[in-house]
C-alpha positions as CSV (number, residue, x, y, z in Angstrom):
1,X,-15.4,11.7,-17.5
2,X,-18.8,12.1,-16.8
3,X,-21.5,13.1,-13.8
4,X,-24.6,11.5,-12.4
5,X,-27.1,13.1,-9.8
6,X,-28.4,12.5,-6.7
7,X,-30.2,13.9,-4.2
8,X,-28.2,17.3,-3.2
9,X,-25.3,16.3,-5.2
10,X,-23.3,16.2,-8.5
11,X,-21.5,13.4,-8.3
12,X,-18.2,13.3,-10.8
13,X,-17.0,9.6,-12.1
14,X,-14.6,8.2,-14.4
15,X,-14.5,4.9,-15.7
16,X,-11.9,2.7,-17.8
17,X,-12.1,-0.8,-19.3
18,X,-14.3,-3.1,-20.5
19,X,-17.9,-2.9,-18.7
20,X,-18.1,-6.3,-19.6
21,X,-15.3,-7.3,-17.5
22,X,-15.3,-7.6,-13.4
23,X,-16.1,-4.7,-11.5
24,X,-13.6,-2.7,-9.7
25,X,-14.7,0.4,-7.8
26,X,-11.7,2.3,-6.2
27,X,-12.6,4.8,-3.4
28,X,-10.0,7.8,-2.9
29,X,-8.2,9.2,0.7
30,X,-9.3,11.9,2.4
31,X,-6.3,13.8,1.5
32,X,-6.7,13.3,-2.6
33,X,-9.7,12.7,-5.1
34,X,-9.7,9.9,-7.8
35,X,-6.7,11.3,-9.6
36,X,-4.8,9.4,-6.8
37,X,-5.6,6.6,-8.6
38,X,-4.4,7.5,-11.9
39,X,-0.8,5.5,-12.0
40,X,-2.8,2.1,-11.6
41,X,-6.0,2.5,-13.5
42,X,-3.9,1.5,-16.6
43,X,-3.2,-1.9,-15.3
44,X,-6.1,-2.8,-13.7
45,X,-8.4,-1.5,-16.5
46,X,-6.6,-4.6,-18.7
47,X,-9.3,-7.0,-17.6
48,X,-11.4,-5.4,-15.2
49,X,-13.8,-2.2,-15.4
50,X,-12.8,0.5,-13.0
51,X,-14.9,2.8,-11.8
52,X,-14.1,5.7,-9.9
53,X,-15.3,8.9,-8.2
54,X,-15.0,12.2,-5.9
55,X,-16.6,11.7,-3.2
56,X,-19.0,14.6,-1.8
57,X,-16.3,17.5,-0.5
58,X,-13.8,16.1,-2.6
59,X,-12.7,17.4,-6.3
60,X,-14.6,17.8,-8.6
61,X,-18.6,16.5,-7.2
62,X,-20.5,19.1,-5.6
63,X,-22.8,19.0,-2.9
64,X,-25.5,21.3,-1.4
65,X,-25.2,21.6,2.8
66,X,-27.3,18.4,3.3
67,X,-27.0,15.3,5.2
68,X,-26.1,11.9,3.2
69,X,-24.8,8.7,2.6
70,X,-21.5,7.8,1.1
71,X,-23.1,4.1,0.8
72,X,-26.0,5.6,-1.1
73,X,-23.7,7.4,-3.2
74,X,-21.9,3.9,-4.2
75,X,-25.0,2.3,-4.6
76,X,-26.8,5.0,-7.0
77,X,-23.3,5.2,-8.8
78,X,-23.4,1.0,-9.2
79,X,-26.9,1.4,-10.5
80,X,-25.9,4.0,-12.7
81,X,-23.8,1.7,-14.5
82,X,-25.8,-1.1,-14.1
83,X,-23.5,-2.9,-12.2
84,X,-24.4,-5.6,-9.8
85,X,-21.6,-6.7,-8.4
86,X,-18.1,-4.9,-7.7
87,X,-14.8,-5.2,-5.8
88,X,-14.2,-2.3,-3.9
89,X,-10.7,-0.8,-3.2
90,X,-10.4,2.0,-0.6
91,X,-7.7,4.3,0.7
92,X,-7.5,5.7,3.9
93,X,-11.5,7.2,4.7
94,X,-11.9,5.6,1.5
95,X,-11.0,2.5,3.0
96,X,-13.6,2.9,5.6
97,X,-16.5,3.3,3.7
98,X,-15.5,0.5,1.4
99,X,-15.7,-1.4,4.7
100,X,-19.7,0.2,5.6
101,X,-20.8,-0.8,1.8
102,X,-19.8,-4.5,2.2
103,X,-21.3,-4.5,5.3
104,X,-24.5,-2.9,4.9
105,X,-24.6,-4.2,0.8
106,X,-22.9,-7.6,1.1
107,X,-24.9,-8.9,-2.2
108,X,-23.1,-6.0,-4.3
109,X,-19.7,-6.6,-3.5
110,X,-17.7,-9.5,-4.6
111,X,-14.2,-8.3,-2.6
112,X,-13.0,-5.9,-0.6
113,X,-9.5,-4.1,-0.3
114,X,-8.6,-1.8,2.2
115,X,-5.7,0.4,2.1
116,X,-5.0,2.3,5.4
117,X,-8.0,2.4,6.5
118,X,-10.4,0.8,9.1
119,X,-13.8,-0.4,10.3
120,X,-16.3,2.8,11.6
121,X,-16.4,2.9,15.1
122,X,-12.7,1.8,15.4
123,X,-12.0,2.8,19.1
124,X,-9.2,5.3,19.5
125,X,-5.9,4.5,20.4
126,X,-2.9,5.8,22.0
127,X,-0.6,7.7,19.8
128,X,3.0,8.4,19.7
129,X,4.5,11.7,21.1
130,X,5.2,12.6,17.3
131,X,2.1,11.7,16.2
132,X,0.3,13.7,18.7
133,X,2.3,16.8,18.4
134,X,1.4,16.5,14.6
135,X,-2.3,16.3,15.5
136,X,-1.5,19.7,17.5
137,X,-0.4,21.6,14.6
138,X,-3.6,20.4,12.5
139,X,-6.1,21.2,15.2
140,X,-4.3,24.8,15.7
141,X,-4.6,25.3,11.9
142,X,-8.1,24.3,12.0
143,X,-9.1,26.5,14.9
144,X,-7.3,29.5,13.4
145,X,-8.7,28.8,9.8
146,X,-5.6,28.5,8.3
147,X,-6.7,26.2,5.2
148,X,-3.9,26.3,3.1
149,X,-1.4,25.2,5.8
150,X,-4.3,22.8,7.2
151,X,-3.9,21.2,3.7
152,X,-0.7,20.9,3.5
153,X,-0.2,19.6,7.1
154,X,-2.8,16.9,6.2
155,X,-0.4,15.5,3.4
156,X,3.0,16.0,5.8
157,X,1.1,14.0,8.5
158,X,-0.4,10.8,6.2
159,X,1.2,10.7,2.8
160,X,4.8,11.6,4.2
161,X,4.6,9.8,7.3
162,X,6.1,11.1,11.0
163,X,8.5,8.8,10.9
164,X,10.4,10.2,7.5
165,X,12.2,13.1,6.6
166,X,10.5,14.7,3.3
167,X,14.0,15.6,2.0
168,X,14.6,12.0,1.5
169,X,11.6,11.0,-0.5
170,X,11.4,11.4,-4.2
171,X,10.6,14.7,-4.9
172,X,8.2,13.7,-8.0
173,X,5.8,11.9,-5.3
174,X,6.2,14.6,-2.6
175,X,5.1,17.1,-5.6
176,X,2.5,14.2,-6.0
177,X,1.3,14.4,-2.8
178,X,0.6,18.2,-2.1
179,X,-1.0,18.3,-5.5
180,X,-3.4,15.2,-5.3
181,X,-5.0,17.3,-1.5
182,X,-5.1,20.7,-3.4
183,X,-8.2,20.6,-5.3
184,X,-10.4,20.0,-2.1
185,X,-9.6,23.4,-0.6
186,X,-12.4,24.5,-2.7
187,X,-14.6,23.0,-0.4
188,X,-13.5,24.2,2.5
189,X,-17.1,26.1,4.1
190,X,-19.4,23.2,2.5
191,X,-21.4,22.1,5.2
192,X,-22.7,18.7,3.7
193,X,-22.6,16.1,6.5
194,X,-22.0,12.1,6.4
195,X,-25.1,9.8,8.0
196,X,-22.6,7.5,9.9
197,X,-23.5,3.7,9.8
198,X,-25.2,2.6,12.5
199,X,-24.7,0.0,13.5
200,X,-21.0,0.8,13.2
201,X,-18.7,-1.5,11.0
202,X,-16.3,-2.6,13.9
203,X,-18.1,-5.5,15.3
204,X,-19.9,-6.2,12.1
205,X,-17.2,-7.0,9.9
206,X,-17.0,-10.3,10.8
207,X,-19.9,-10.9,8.9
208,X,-17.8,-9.9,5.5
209,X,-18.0,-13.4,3.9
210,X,-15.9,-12.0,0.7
211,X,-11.9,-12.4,0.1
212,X,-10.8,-9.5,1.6
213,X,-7.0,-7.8,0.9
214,X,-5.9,-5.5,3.6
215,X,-3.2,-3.4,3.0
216,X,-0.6,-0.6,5.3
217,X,2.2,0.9,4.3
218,X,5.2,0.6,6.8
219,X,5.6,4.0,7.4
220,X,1.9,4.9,8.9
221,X,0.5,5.9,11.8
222,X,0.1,3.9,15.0
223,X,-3.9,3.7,14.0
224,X,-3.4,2.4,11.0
225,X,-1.2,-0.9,12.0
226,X,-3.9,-1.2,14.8
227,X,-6.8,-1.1,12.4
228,X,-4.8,-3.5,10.3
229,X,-3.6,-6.1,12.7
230,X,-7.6,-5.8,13.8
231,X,-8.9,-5.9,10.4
232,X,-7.2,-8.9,9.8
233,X,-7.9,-10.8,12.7
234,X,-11.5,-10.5,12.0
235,X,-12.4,-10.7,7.8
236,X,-12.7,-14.6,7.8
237,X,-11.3,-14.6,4.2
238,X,-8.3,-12.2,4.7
239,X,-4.9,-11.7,3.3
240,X,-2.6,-8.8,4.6
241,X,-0.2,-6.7,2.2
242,X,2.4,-4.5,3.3
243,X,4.5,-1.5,1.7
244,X,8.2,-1.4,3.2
245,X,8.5,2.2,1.7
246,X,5.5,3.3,1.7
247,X,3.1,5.5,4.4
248,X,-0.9,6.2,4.0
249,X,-0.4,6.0,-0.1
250,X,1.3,3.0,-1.5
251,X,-0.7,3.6,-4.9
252,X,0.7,6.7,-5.4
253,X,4.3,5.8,-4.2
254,X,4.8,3.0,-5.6
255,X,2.5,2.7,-7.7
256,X,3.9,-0.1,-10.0
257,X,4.4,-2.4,-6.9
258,X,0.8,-1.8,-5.7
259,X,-0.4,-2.6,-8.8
260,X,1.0,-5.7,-9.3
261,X,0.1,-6.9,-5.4
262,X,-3.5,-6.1,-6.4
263,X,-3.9,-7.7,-9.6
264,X,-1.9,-10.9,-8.4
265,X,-4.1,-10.9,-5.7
266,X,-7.4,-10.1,-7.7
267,X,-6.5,-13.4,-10.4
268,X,-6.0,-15.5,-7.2
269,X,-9.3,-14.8,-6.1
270,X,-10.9,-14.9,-9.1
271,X,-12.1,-11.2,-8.8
Protein backbone atom coordinates (compact mmCIF):
# COMPACT_ATOMS: atom_id res chain seq x y z
CA UNK A 1 0.00 0.00 0.00
CA UNK A 2 1.62 2.96 -0.82
CA UNK A 3 1.32 6.59 -2.89
CA UNK A 4 3.42 8.40 -5.29
CA UNK A 5 2.79 12.06 -6.69
CA UNK A 6 2.35 13.68 -9.66
CA UNK A 7 1.45 16.68 -10.98
CA UNK A 8 -2.18 17.52 -9.42
CA UNK A 9 -2.55 14.16 -8.13
CA UNK A 10 -1.96 11.46 -5.34
CA UNK A 11 -1.80 8.58 -6.99
CA UNK A 12 -2.62 5.25 -4.65
CA UNK A 13 -0.72 1.76 -5.79
CA UNK A 14 -0.28 -1.58 -4.53
CA UNK A 15 2.14 -4.04 -5.47
CA UNK A 16 2.74 -7.91 -4.80
CA UNK A 17 5.57 -10.27 -5.90
CA UNK A 18 8.93 -10.35 -6.60
CA UNK A 19 10.16 -6.96 -8.31
CA UNK A 20 12.65 -9.11 -9.73
CA UNK A 21 10.20 -11.00 -11.66
CA UNK A 22 8.26 -9.89 -15.02
CA UNK A 23 6.16 -6.95 -14.80
CA UNK A 24 2.50 -7.05 -14.76
CA UNK A 25 0.53 -3.90 -14.44
CA UNK A 26 -3.33 -4.46 -14.17
CA UNK A 27 -5.57 -1.45 -14.95
CA UNK A 28 -9.14 -1.48 -13.16
CA UNK A 29 -12.99 -0.81 -14.85
CA UNK A 30 -14.63 2.20 -14.70
CA UNK A 31 -17.11 0.68 -12.45
CA UNK A 32 -14.50 -0.65 -9.61
CA UNK A 33 -10.85 0.38 -8.39
CA UNK A 34 -7.87 -2.07 -8.03
CA UNK A 35 -9.65 -4.17 -5.37
CA UNK A 36 -11.32 -5.73 -8.48
CA UNK A 37 -8.40 -7.34 -8.90
CA UNK A 38 -7.88 -8.81 -5.63
CA UNK A 39 -9.06 -12.68 -6.26
CA UNK A 40 -6.16 -13.02 -8.91
CA UNK A 41 -3.24 -11.04 -7.60
CA UNK A 42 -2.48 -14.16 -5.50
CA UNK A 43 -1.80 -16.27 -8.53
CA UNK A 44 -0.24 -14.09 -10.68
CA UNK A 45 2.01 -12.50 -7.98
CA UNK A 46 3.74 -16.36 -8.00
CA UNK A 47 6.20 -15.45 -10.62
CA UNK A 48 5.46 -12.13 -11.77
CA UNK A 49 5.37 -8.52 -10.02
CA UNK A 50 2.02 -6.95 -10.05
CA UNK A 51 1.48 -3.65 -9.83
CA UNK A 52 -1.65 -1.96 -9.54
CA UNK A 53 -3.43 1.39 -9.03
CA UNK A 54 -6.68 3.79 -8.81
CA UNK A 55 -6.81 5.63 -11.40
CA UNK A 56 -7.51 9.53 -11.02
CA UNK A 57 -11.55 9.59 -9.89
CA UNK A 58 -11.32 6.23 -8.82
CA UNK A 59 -10.77 4.97 -4.93
CA UNK A 60 -8.51 5.88 -3.18
CA UNK A 61 -6.00 8.55 -5.59
CA UNK A 62 -6.95 12.03 -5.51
CA UNK A 63 -6.82 14.58 -7.96
CA UNK A 64 -7.12 18.33 -8.05
CA UNK A 65 -9.69 19.79 -11.12
CA UNK A 66 -6.81 19.62 -13.75
CA UNK A 67 -6.33 18.24 -17.07
CA UNK A 68 -4.05 14.96 -17.41
CA UNK A 69 -2.93 11.96 -18.79
CA UNK A 70 -3.77 8.40 -17.77
CA UNK A 71 -0.57 7.45 -19.98
CA UNK A 72 1.54 9.80 -17.99
CA UNK A 73 0.12 8.43 -14.89
CA UNK A 74 1.46 4.71 -16.06
CA UNK A 75 4.48 5.97 -17.12
CA UNK A 76 5.52 8.08 -13.82
CA UNK A 77 4.09 5.05 -11.87
CA UNK A 78 6.67 2.53 -14.08
CA UNK A 79 9.37 4.92 -13.32
CA UNK A 80 8.46 4.94 -9.81
CA UNK A 81 9.34 1.49 -9.53
CA UNK A 82 11.96 1.45 -11.85
CA UNK A 83 10.39 -0.61 -14.13
CA UNK A 84 11.18 -0.72 -17.80
CA UNK A 85 9.20 -2.98 -19.23
CA UNK A 86 5.58 -4.30 -18.17
CA UNK A 87 2.57 -6.36 -19.48
CA UNK A 88 -0.40 -4.46 -19.05
CA UNK A 89 -3.89 -5.98 -18.29
CA UNK A 90 -7.01 -3.78 -18.58
CA UNK A 91 -10.69 -4.05 -17.81
CA UNK A 92 -13.32 -2.29 -19.44
CA UNK A 93 -11.89 1.86 -19.67
CA UNK A 94 -9.05 0.19 -18.18
CA UNK A 95 -8.74 -1.82 -21.08
CA UNK A 96 -8.66 1.20 -23.24
CA UNK A 97 -5.95 2.94 -21.84
CA UNK A 98 -3.90 -0.11 -21.67
CA UNK A 99 -4.45 0.02 -25.46
CA UNK A 100 -3.23 4.17 -25.62
CA UNK A 101 0.04 3.21 -23.47
CA UNK A 102 1.19 0.40 -25.92
CA UNK A 103 0.62 2.58 -28.54
CA UNK A 104 1.94 5.76 -27.62
CA UNK A 105 4.96 3.76 -25.23
CA UNK A 106 5.50 0.61 -27.32
CA UNK A 107 9.23 0.23 -25.74
CA UNK A 108 7.61 -0.10 -22.13
CA UNK A 109 5.25 -2.74 -22.71
CA UNK A 110 6.15 -6.32 -23.38
CA UNK A 111 2.16 -7.55 -23.79
CA UNK A 112 -1.04 -6.38 -23.69
CA UNK A 113 -4.42 -7.87 -22.43
CA UNK A 114 -7.57 -6.40 -22.83
CA UNK A 115 -10.60 -7.25 -21.07
CA UNK A 116 -13.82 -5.65 -22.36
CA UNK A 117 -12.51 -3.00 -23.59
CA UNK A 118 -11.39 -1.22 -26.84
CA UNK A 119 -9.23 1.01 -28.95
CA UNK A 120 -9.99 5.13 -28.30
CA UNK A 121 -11.78 6.43 -31.03
CA UNK A 122 -13.84 3.20 -31.48
CA UNK A 123 -16.74 4.42 -33.68
CA UNK A 124 -20.12 3.88 -32.06
CA UNK A 125 -22.40 1.25 -32.87
CA UNK A 126 -25.90 0.32 -32.97
CA UNK A 127 -27.19 -1.03 -29.74
CA UNK A 128 -29.94 -3.40 -28.84
CA UNK A 129 -33.38 -2.10 -27.71
CA UNK A 130 -32.39 -3.35 -24.03
CA UNK A 131 -29.30 -1.96 -24.17
CA UNK A 132 -30.53 1.37 -25.05
CA UNK A 133 -33.33 1.60 -22.78
CA UNK A 134 -30.56 0.83 -20.05
CA UNK A 135 -28.49 3.80 -21.39
CA UNK A 136 -31.92 5.80 -20.77
CA UNK A 137 -32.15 5.09 -17.22
CA UNK A 138 -28.35 6.14 -16.69
CA UNK A 139 -28.54 9.31 -18.63
CA UNK A 140 -31.94 10.26 -16.60
CA UNK A 141 -29.96 9.56 -13.35
CA UNK A 142 -27.20 11.58 -14.47
CA UNK A 143 -29.26 14.58 -15.50
CA UNK A 144 -31.29 14.42 -12.27
CA UNK A 145 -28.13 13.89 -10.04
CA UNK A 146 -29.12 10.93 -8.66
CA UNK A 147 -25.53 9.39 -7.86
CA UNK A 148 -26.30 6.59 -5.74
CA UNK A 149 -28.80 5.04 -8.20
CA UNK A 150 -26.27 6.25 -11.15
CA UNK A 151 -23.85 3.88 -9.32
CA UNK A 152 -25.71 1.25 -8.96
CA UNK A 153 -27.29 1.34 -12.52
CA UNK A 154 -23.58 1.40 -13.76
CA UNK A 155 -22.95 -2.07 -12.15
CA UNK A 156 -26.68 -3.61 -13.30
CA UNK A 157 -25.76 -2.46 -16.86
CA UNK A 158 -21.88 -3.88 -17.17
CA UNK A 159 -21.04 -6.26 -14.43
CA UNK A 160 -24.61 -7.93 -14.49
CA UNK A 161 -25.18 -7.80 -18.06
CA UNK A 162 -28.81 -7.01 -19.99
CA UNK A 163 -29.05 -10.16 -20.96
CA UNK A 164 -29.22 -11.88 -17.23
CA UNK A 165 -31.53 -11.82 -14.57
CA UNK A 166 -29.53 -10.72 -11.25
CA UNK A 167 -31.59 -13.23 -9.13
CA UNK A 168 -29.78 -15.93 -10.95
CA UNK A 169 -26.23 -14.96 -10.35
CA UNK A 170 -24.41 -15.76 -7.23
CA UNK A 171 -25.30 -13.51 -4.74
CA UNK A 172 -21.48 -13.32 -3.23
CA UNK A 173 -20.37 -11.67 -6.80
CA UNK A 174 -23.57 -9.50 -7.19
CA UNK A 175 -22.60 -8.26 -3.41
CA UNK A 176 -19.10 -8.11 -5.21
CA UNK A 177 -20.15 -6.04 -7.81
CA UNK A 178 -22.15 -3.05 -6.08
CA UNK A 179 -19.32 -2.94 -3.50
CA UNK A 180 -16.20 -2.91 -5.90
CA UNK A 181 -18.29 0.78 -7.81
CA UNK A 182 -19.04 2.21 -4.28
CA UNK A 183 -16.01 3.77 -3.20
CA UNK A 184 -15.93 6.15 -6.33
CA UNK A 185 -19.07 8.02 -5.32
CA UNK A 186 -16.71 9.99 -3.39
CA UNK A 187 -15.70 11.53 -6.39
CA UNK A 188 -18.61 12.41 -7.78
CA UNK A 189 -18.16 16.75 -8.34
CA UNK A 190 -14.24 16.22 -9.16
CA UNK A 191 -13.72 17.99 -12.20
CA UNK A 192 -10.19 16.49 -13.27
CA UNK A 193 -10.41 15.84 -17.05
CA UNK A 194 -8.56 13.03 -19.34
CA UNK A 195 -6.17 14.55 -22.31
CA UNK A 196 -7.59 12.01 -24.94
CA UNK A 197 -4.81 10.40 -27.31
CA UNK A 198 -4.55 11.98 -30.28
CA UNK A 199 -3.95 10.41 -32.59
CA UNK A 200 -6.69 7.97 -31.45
CA UNK A 201 -5.75 4.27 -30.86
CA UNK A 202 -8.29 2.78 -33.46
CA UNK A 203 -6.25 2.92 -36.54
CA UNK A 204 -3.07 2.80 -34.68
CA UNK A 205 -3.17 -0.40 -33.13
CA UNK A 206 -2.06 -2.12 -35.81
CA UNK A 207 1.15 -0.98 -35.06
CA UNK A 208 1.09 -3.10 -31.59
CA UNK A 209 3.97 -5.45 -32.38
CA UNK A 210 3.58 -7.32 -28.80
CA UNK A 211 1.46 -10.69 -28.10
CA UNK A 212 -1.62 -9.39 -27.34
CA UNK A 213 -4.69 -11.51 -25.32
CA UNK A 214 -8.04 -10.06 -25.86
CA UNK A 215 -10.67 -11.06 -23.70
CA UNK A 216 -15.06 -10.65 -23.51
CA UNK A 217 -17.18 -12.14 -21.49
CA UNK A 218 -20.30 -13.76 -23.21
CA UNK A 219 -22.79 -11.89 -21.54
CA UNK A 220 -21.55 -8.15 -22.63
CA UNK A 221 -22.78 -5.56 -24.46
CA UNK A 222 -23.13 -5.29 -28.25
CA UNK A 223 -19.86 -2.80 -28.09
CA UNK A 224 -17.85 -4.90 -26.48
CA UNK A 225 -18.05 -8.09 -28.94
CA UNK A 226 -17.63 -5.36 -31.68
CA UNK A 227 -14.49 -3.91 -30.17
CA UNK A 228 -13.40 -7.56 -29.70
CA UNK A 229 -14.03 -9.09 -33.04
CA UNK A 230 -12.24 -5.61 -34.17
CA UNK A 231 -9.43 -5.80 -31.75
CA UNK A 232 -8.66 -9.05 -32.89
CA UNK A 233 -8.73 -8.64 -36.40
CA UNK A 234 -6.15 -5.93 -36.15
CA UNK A 235 -3.19 -6.80 -33.14
CA UNK A 236 -0.94 -8.86 -35.56
CA UNK A 237 0.03 -11.10 -32.50
CA UNK A 238 -3.48 -11.74 -31.10
CA UNK A 239 -5.21 -14.51 -29.26
CA UNK A 240 -8.92 -14.10 -28.24
CA UNK A 241 -10.41 -15.50 -24.80
CA UNK A 242 -13.83 -15.76 -23.95
CA UNK A 243 -15.98 -16.17 -20.58
CA UNK A 244 -19.27 -18.31 -21.17
CA UNK A 245 -20.68 -17.00 -17.82
CA UNK A 246 -19.25 -14.06 -17.52
CA UNK A 247 -20.28 -10.14 -18.61
CA UNK A 248 -17.91 -6.87 -18.37
CA UNK A 249 -15.94 -8.75 -15.17
CA UNK A 250 -14.64 -12.21 -15.78
CA UNK A 251 -11.91 -11.47 -12.97
CA UNK A 252 -14.24 -10.89 -10.50
CA UNK A 253 -16.69 -13.70 -11.49
CA UNK A 254 -14.83 -16.14 -12.10
CA UNK A 255 -11.99 -15.32 -10.92
CA UNK A 256 -10.17 -18.80 -10.68
CA UNK A 257 -10.93 -19.45 -14.38
CA UNK A 258 -9.47 -16.03 -15.45
CA UNK A 259 -6.67 -16.61 -13.68
CA UNK A 260 -5.61 -19.60 -15.03
CA UNK A 261 -6.43 -18.34 -18.87
CA UNK A 262 -4.01 -15.54 -18.09
CA UNK A 263 -1.17 -17.14 -16.58
CA UNK A 264 -1.37 -20.12 -19.22
CA UNK A 265 -1.37 -17.58 -21.59
CA UNK A 266 1.38 -15.30 -19.97
CA UNK A 267 3.98 -18.83 -19.83
CA UNK A 268 3.09 -19.31 -23.54
CA UNK A 269 4.31 -16.08 -24.40
CA UNK A 270 7.01 -15.89 -22.31
CA UNK A 271 5.69 -12.81 -20.45
Amino acid sequence: MARFDVPGASIYYETDGDPASPALLLIHAGIATLRMWDPIVPTLARDHYVIRLDCRGFGESTTDDVEFSNNDDILALLDHLGVEKATILGCSRGGQIAIDFAVEHPSRVSGLIVVGGGPSGFPDIDLTPEEDAMFDRLDLAFEQAEWEKLNRLEVELWALGVSRDPAELDPDFVRTAYALNEPNLRHVGAKAKPIPLEPPSYDRVTDIAVPALIAVGDHDLSETFAEFEYLLSTIPESDGARFAHSAHLPSVEHPAEFAQVVHRWLSQHNL
